[in-house]
N, C-alpha and C positions, 0 to 999 in steps of 0.2 A: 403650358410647360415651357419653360427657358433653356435651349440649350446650353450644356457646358456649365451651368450655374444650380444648385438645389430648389427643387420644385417644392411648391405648398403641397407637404406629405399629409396635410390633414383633409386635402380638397379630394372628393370624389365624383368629381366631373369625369363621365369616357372612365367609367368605371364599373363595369354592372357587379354588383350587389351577392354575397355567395355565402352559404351559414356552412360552416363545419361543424361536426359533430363527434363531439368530443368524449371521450370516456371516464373525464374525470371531473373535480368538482363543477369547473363550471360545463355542463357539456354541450349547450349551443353557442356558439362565435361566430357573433354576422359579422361580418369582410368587406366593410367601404371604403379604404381607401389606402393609402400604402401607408398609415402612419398605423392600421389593423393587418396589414399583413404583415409588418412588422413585427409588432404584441405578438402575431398567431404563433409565430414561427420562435419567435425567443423565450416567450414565456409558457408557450402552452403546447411546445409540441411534444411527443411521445419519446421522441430519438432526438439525436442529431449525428447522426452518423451514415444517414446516408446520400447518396449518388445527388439523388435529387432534392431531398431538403438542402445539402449543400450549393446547390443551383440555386436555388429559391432564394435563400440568401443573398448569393451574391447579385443577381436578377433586381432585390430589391431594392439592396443600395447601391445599383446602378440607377436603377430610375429614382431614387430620391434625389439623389445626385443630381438628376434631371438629363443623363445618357440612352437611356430607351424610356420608351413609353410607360407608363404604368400598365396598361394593360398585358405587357409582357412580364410582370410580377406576381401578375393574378394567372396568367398563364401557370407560370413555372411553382407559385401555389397549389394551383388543381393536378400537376404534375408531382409534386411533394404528397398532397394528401391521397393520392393513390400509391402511391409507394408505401407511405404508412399504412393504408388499409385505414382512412380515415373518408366517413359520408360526406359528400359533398352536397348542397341542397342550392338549387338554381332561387335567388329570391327575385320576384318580381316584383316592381315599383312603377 
């Protein structure tokens, strides 16, 4: 990651791996890397209106950006997806 400069949002290195489960057509979305937590959250999330998907958000494209880590995106993900009342599933690799 580069500070101050946009990170390779497609790499998932220092990112562990997470399947949301989704209720609608497509209902599993495995989560590698922030250019997927991205997709989750614009295309396929349930709301966008609250507390914490709007966190997650911004969370994200700070760390695309390359301003926090990614892993504080997947954080603020697993904190969205319980807000929605969406399963989180730990993927192992």
């Amino acid at each position: 990651m580069r500070t101050g400069g946009i990170v390779d949002w497609h790499r998932s290195e220092d990112f562990a791996p997470l399947m949301l489960v989704m209720s609608g057509r497509e209902k599993h979305i495995l989560i590698r890397s922030l250019r997927e937590v991205a997709e989750a959250l614009v295309a396929a999330w349930p709301t966008d209106d609250g507390k914490e998907y709007i966190a997650a958000v911004r969370t994200c494209l700070d760390a695309i950006r390359g301003k926090i880590p990614a892993k504080a995106a997947r954080t603020a993900l697993l904190r969205a997806a319980e807000e929605a009342g969406i399963p989180v599933i730990a993927v192992v690799h």
